[in-house]
N, C-alpha and C positions, 0 to 999 in steps of 0.2 A: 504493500500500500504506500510506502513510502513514495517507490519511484512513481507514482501514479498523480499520488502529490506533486513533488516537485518539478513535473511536467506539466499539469496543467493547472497549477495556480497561478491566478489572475499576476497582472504586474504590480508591485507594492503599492504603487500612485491609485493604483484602484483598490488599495484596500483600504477602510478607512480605523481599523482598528489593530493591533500587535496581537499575537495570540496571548490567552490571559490576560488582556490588558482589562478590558470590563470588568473581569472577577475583581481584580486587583484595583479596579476604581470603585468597586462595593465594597471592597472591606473595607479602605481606606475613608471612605464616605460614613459607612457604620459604625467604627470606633471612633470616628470625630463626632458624629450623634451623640452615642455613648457615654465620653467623655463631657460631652456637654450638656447634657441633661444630667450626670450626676459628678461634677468636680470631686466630690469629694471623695469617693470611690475610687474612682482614677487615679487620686494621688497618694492612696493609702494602699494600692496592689504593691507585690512586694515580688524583688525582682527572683528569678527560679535561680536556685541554687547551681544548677548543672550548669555546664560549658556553654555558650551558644551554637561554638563548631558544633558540638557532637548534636547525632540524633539523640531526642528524647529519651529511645530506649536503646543505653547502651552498650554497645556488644561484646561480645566474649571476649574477643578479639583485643577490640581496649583496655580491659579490665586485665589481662594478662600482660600487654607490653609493662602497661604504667604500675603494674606490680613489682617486675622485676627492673624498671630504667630504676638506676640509681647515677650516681655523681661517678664520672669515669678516674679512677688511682692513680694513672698515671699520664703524663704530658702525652699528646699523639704523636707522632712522628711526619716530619716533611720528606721522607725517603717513599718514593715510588719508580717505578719502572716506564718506560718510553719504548714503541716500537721505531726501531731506528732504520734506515735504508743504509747499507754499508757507505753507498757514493757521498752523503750526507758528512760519513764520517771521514771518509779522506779528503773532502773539502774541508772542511774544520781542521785536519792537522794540518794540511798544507798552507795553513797563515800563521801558526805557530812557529815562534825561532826556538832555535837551539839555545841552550840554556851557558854553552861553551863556548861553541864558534858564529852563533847569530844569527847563522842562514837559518831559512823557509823550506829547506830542501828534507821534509819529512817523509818517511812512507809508515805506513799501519799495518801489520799483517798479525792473523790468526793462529798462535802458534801451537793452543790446545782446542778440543770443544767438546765440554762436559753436558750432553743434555741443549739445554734451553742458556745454560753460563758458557762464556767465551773466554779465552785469555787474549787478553790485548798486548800489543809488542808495538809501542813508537820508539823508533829509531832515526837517527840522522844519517843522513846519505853521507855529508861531505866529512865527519869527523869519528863518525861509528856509535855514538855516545846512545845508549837505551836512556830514551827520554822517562817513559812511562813501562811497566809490565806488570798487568793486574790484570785478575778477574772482573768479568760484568755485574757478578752478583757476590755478595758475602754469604759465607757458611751458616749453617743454624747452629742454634748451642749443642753443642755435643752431650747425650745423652748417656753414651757410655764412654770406655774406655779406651776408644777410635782416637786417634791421633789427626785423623780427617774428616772430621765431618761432612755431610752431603751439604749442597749447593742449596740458599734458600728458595730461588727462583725455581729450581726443580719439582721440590716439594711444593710450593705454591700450585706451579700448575699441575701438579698429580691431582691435589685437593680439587683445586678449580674444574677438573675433568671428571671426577668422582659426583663432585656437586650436582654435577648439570646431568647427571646417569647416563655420562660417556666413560669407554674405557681405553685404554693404549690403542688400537686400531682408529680410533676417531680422532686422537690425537695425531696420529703419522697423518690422519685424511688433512685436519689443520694446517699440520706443518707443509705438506706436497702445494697446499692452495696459499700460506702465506709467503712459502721458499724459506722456511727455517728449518734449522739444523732439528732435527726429534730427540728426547732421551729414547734413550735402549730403553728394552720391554721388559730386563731382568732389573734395570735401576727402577721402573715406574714397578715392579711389584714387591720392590724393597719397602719404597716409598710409601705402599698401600698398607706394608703387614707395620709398618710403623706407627703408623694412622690408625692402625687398627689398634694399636697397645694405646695411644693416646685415647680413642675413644672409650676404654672402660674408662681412662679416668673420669673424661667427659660426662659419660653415664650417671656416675655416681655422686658428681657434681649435680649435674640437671634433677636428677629423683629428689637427692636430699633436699633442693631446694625447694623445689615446688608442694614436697613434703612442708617445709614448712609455711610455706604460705597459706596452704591447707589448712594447718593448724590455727595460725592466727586467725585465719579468716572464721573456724569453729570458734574462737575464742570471743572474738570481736562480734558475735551473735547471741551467746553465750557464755557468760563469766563462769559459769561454775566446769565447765570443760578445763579449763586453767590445772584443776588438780587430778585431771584423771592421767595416768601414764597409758595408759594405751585410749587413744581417740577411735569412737565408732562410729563410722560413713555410710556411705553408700556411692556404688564405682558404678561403672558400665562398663561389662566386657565385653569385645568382641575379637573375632580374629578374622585375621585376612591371609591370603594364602599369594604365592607367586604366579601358581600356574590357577586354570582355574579348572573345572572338575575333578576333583579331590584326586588328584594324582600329581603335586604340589610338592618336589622337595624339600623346600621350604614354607615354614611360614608364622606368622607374630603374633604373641596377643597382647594385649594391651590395659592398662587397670586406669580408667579416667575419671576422676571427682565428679561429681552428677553437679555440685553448687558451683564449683569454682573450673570448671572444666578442663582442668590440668592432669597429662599422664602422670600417674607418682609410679607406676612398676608398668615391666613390659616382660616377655620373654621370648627370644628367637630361637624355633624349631626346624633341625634338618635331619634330614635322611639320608645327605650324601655328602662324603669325603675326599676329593681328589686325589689324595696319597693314596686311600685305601682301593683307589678304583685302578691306579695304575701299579700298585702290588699287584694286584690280582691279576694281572694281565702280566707282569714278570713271573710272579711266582707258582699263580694258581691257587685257586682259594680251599682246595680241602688239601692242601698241601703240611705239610709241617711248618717248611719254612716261614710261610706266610702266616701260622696261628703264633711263631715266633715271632714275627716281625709286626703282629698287631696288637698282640702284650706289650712290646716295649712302647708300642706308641700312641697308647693308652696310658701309658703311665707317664711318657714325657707328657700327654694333655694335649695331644698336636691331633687327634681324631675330631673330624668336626663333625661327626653324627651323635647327636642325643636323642634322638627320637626314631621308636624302629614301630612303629603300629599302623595302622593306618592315617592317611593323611589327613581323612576326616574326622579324627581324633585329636588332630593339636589344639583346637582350642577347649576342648574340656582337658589335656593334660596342662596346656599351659597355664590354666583357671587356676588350677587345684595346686601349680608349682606357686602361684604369687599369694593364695590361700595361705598355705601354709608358713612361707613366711614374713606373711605380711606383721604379725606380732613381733619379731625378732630385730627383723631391717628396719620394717616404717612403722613400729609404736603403733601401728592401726588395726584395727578388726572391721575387716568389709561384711559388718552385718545383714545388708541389701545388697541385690547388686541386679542392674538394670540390664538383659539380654533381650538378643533378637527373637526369640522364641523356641529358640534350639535347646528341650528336655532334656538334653544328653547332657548337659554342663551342670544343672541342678541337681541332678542322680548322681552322676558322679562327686559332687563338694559333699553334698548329703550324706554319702557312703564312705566317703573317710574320713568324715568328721573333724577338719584340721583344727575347730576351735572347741571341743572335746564332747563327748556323747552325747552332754544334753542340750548342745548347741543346736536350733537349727535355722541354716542359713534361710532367709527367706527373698523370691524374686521378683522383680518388677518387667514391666511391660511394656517396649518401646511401644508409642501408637502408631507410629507408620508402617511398620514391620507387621504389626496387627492389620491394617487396613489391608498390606498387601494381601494375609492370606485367607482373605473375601475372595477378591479376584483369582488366588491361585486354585482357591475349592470348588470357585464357579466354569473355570476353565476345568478343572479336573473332573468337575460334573459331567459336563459337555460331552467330553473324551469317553466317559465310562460309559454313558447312557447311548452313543453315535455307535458303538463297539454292540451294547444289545439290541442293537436292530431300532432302539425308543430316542429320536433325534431330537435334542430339545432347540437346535438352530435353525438358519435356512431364512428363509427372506418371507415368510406368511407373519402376519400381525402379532404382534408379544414375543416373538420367539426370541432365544438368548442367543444375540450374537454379540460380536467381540465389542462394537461399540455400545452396547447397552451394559456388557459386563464391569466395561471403563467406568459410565458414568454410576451403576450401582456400588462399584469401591468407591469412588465418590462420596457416594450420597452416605456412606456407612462409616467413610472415616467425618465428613460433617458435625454427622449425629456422632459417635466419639468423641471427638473435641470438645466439641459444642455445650456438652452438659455436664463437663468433669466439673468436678469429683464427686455430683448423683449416679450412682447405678440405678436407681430405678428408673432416672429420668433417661439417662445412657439406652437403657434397656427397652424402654416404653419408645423411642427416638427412634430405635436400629428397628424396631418392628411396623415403625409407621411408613418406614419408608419402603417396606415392599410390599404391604397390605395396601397405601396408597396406591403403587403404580400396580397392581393388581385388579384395583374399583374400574366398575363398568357404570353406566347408566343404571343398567338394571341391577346391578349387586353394588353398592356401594360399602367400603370397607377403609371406613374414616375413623374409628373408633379411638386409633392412638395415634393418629393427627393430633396438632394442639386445636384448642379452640381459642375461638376470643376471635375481634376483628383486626389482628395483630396478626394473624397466625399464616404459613406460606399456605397451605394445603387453601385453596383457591373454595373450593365444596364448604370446608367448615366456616372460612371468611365470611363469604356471602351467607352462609345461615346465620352467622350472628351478626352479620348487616339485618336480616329478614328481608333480603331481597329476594325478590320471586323469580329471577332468573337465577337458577344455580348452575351455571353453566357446563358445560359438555367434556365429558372425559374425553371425548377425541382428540382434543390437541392437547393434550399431555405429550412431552417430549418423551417421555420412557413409559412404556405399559408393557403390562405380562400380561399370557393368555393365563387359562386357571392350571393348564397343562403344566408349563414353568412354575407357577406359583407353586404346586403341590409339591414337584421336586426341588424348590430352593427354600421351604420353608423349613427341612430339617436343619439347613448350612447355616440358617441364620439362628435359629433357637440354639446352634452350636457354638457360633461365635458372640453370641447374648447371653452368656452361661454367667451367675453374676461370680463364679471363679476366676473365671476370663477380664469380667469388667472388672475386681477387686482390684486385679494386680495393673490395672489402667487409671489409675484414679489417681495419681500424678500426673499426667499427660506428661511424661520425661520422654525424650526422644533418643536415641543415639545417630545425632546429626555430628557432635564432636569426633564421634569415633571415625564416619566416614571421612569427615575432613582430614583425620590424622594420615587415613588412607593414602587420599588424593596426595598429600605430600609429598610421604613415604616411595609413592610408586613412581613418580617424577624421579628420585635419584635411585631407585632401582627398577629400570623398567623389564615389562614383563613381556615381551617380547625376546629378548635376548638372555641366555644362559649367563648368569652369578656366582660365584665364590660365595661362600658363607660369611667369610673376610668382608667383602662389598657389603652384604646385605646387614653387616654388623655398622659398617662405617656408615651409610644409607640411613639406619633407620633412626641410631644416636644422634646425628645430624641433622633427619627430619623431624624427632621428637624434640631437638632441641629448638629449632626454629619456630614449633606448631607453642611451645611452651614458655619459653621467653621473649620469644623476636628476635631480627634478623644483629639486631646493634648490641642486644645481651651477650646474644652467644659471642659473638666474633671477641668481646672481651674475656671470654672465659676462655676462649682456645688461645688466646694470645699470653694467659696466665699459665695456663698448661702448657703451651708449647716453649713458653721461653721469648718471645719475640713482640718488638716492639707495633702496636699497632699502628695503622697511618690513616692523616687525614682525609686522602681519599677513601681507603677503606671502610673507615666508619662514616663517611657520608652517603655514601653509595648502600650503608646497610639499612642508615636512617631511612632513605628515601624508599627502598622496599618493606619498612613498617609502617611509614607514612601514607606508601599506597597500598596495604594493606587494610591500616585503618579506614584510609577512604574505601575502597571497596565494598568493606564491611558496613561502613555508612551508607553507600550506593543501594546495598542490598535489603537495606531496612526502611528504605523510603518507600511509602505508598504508590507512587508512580511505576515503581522497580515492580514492587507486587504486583498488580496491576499488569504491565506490559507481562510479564512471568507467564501471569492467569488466561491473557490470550494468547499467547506461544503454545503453552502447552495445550489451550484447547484447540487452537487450528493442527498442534500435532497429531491428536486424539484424533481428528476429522478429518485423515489426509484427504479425501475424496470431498471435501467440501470446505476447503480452502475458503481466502478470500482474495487472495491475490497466488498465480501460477506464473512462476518465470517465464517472461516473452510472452504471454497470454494475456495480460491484463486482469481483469476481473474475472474468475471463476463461475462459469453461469450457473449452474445448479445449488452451489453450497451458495452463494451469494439469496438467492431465491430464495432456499428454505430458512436463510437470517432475517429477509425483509417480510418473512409470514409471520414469522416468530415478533419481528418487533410491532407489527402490524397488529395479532393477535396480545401481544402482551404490550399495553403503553406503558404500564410503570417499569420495566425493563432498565437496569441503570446503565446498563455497559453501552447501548447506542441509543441516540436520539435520532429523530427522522423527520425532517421540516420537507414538505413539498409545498409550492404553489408554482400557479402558473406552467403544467408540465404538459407534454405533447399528451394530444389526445389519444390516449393507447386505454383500450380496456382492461386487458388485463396486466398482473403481474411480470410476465414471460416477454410481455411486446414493450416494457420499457428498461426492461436488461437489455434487449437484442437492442435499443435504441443507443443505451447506456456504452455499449463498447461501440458503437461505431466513432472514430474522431471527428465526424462531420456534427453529430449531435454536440459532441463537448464544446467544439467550436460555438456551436447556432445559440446553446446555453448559456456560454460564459458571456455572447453580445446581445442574445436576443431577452434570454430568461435571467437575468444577474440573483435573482433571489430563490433562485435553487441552489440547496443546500444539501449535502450527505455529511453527515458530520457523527465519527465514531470515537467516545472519550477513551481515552490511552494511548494517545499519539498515534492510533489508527484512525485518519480520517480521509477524506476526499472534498477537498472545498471548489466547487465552479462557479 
């Protein structure tokens, strides 16, 4: 719609108002009323506390940076790196004298090349004298008892490659396309397994912390939390795997505060070792040698398999590893813990008992996860009943097809939401909405509709108008025949079970967990085969970022690693929490929602679009929106002004008029007060 817009709106000289501008001349006109009918009001309101930047309601996102920014320790540093062109640099020595004999007569030449660092050699032609001979980069602090430390510029960009969930092959692609020198592949996995010892420390920096921001934050809710040594929460786990149909090498789970939405524990699961896979292919695996050579190396601790069961088992083992010792590490006891619906994980905490026999942990109920499996039992209806011969889809009136199943998840996470934390009312909600789209003329089945003249159900409105027209079940957008109804009455008396709604009466979501996801798999993609190494260095990296922000961390690794940070560095981190934060802003504005609510409902409707690339308007889906807005006027999502329109009878004859360009033309000179006009920056103005 957009490009439909900015082709045929008028010229600005013909418009006579900015968009929003009238809105924005009624408020302004109303609080000057306001204000002036009662001064004294006016001057006694009292300014909001909060920010003005931020939104009203503010984000997680926020509330995490500006927990962990504090005052940076130490001075930043004015050392950074430059991409240099060599020719660049023999013009530079070539205006330089000799420091002996005076002359200009310099050359420059390469006389090592460590990686990404150079060694430099100026030399004078006319008297021999080594002007300069240094590297381009200085060493890192020496960690152990190495006499030469590695290059820090190496290690820089090992990280930098790691970061962005590229490995040494993407780095040579780099270097071929910028014509620089590459490290070796045996220096870049030096570099990794170093990175990798740095991030346990990392690790256990980022947990404790956010550990205790945790606490305060119980604290600062509650004083009497103050003297308890072990604090009681409630987490959200979940796990996420590498591959996806549980045949997953790999994979993480994760322990996240439901108030304060910070990881405090995690645990990374494999199933596979590269030493152990390339023994086996020397040695042979029911060999001797090999049951020799994988005792010793289990015992040096260099095996990276911890996990041998199935793959769809890590996250109830991984559950039950940060259970147990969540009292020992983090002082905590995860009394609640908020899952996607997966019983495997509560049976299993339940059956070992980690917080002792008469404990029992108890679980809560993401609501989206819930809504999906509406739609997943409705689809699996489908499937069951199309197999006995009894097809409950197909294209006759009521029948359950895939777009009716959409809007019925809909209609059931709504009623969800909508009435937390009543189960009865939850329950009385989820049943009204399929007995509604059920009702006929002749059977009408409004019972646990609301009443009043508030109410959506259109039947019971008008009855408590006492209007005499009670209008027609036929333009109901969703209707069941009785055939559907009888078989989806058992699905929903099973997802209304007030067991089901008990554990919903939070409305807690696990939107954090997937976020942690999204990060996660950015520096580890799943696409390409991993080390356990990477997906260690990945996921500390990505919890650290999801958990402090991007300017926290980079000061923690710079305390860890030894090295000074610099001021491009941390501006460049600030500016991706900065637009981080904006985002998160973006995404909590009304307008965002909004535009969101129609994306995904023109998704839902591929076949009845509003606008088709290169096509313009959509004829059919367009048609059945202007019935819709035609039959429903109070309709908030579009308004519809006609006057003055070509004489066409019906519906159909002022589409086909609508996409010809001769009409948009004859309209915008002849007709100037026709109007289409769709609120959420979907519109078409002529």
């Amino acid at each position: 719609m957009h490009e439909i817009h900015n082709k045929y709106r008028p010229p600005k000289s013909r418009v006579k108002g900015g968009r929003g501008k009238s809105l924005k001349l009624a408020r302004e006109k109303k609080a000057a009323n306001d204000s002036a009918q009662d001064p004294q009001d006016a001057s006694t309101q009292t300014e909001p506390d909060q920010d003005p930047n931020l939104t009203p309601k503010s984000s997680k996102s926020a509330k995490k940076i500006n927990q962990f920014k504090g005052p940076i320790g130490a001075e930043l540093s004015d050392e950074e790196y430059y991409l240099v062109n060599s020719a660049f640099l023999r013009d530079l020595v070539s205006v330089m004298s000799c420091p002996d004999c005076g002359t200009t007569e310099n050359e420059i030449s390469v006389s090592e090349k460590k990686g990404f660092c150079h060694r430099f050699v100026i030399e004078c032609k006319v008297c021999g004298k080594i002007i300069c001979d240094s590297y381009s980069s200085k060493r890192v602090a020496a960690t152990d008892s190495s006499s030469r430390p590695p290059f820090e510029v190496n290690k820089r960009m090992t990280t930098a490659f790691l970061d962005i969930g590229a490995g040494h092959t993407a780095m040579t692609r780099f270097c071929s396309a910028m014509t620089i020198n590459c490290l070796e592949s045996s220096a870049f996995y030096k570099h990794m397994h170093q990175l990798a010892e740095e991030s346990k420390q990392m690790r256990n920096q980022i947990l404790e912390k956010a550990r205790q921001v945790v606490r305060t934050t119980y604290e600062e809710l509650d004083s009497s939390v103050k003297n308890q040594e072990v604090l009681e929460i409630t987490v959200s786990i979940d796990g996420s795997w590498h591959r996806r149909g549980h045949t997953s090498l790999y994979g993480f789970v994760a322990a996240i505060d439901v108030l304060t939405g910070l990881v405090i524990d995690y645990e990374i699961l494999s199933k596979f070792c590269l030493m152990c896979s390339l023994a086996i292919q020397q040695h042979g695996e029911d060999t001797d040698e090999f049951r020799e050579w994988k005792r010793q190396h289990i015992e040096r601790q260099e095996c990276s398999i911890n996990f041998t069961e199935a793959s769809g088992n890590m996250e109830s083992a991984g559950a039950l590893l940060m259970f147990q010792r969540s009292l020992t590490v983090a002082k905590m006891k995860y009394v609640k813990f908020l899952s996607d619906g997966d019983a495997k994980t509560l049976s299993v905490l339940n059956k070992a008992k980690p917080y002792g026999p008469d404990f029992v942990i108890e679980k809560e109920e993401c609501v989206n996860h819930v809504s999906k499996r509406m739609g997943t039992a409705l689809r699996s209806l489908v499937q069951e009943n199309k197999k006995g011969g009894n097809a409950l889809g197909g294209k006759g009136l009521g029948t359950l097809t895939d777009a009716t199943i959409k809007k019925l998840q809909g209609f059931y996470h709504r009623a969800l939401v909508g009435n937390i934390p009543d189960v009865k009312k939850m329950k009385r909600a989820i049943l009204a909405t399929i007995y509604h789209c059920a009702s006929t003329d002749q059977k009408h089945n409004h019972s646990y509709c609301p009443a009043g003249k508030e109410s959506w159900c259109f039947f019971n409105k008008r009855k408590a108008q006492r209007s005499k027209d009670k209008g027609t079940h036929d333009l109901m957008p969703v209707k069941l025949n009785e055939k559907v109804f009888n078989a989806l009455l058992p699905v929903y008396k099973r997802l209304s079970s007030d067991e089901l709604l008990n554990r919903c009466t939070k409305g807690q979501t696990q939107n954090a967990n997937e976020s942690l996801h999204s990060v996660i798999w950015k520096k580890c993609p799943k696409h390409i085969f991993i080390s356990k190494t990477r997906m260690e260095i990945g996921i500390t990296q990505g919890i650290g970022e999801f958990n402090m922000g991007c300017a926290a961390l980079s000061l923690l690794k710079s305390d860890i690693q030894g090295h000074e940070i610099s001021k491009v560095s941390m501006e460049l981190d600030s500016r991706r929490d900065q637009k981080r934060l904006s985002q998160a802003a973006h995404q909590e504005a009304t307008t965002t929602k909004r535009q969101r609510l129609m994306k995904k409902h023109c998704k839902k409707n591929k076949g009845s679009s509003l606008y088709v690339p290169g096509g313009g308007l959509d004829f059919p889906g367009f048609t059945s929106l202007f019935k819709k807005c035609h039959y429903w006027t109070s309709c908030k999502c579009m308004t519809l002004y006609f006057s003055k329109i070509l004489p066409t009878s019906t519906y159909e004859g002022v589409l086909a008029v609508l996409l010809t360009s001769t009409f948009l033309e004859a309209t915008q000179n002849n007709y100037g007060n026709f109007k289409l006009i769709f609120l959420g920056n979907y519109f078409l103005e002529l």
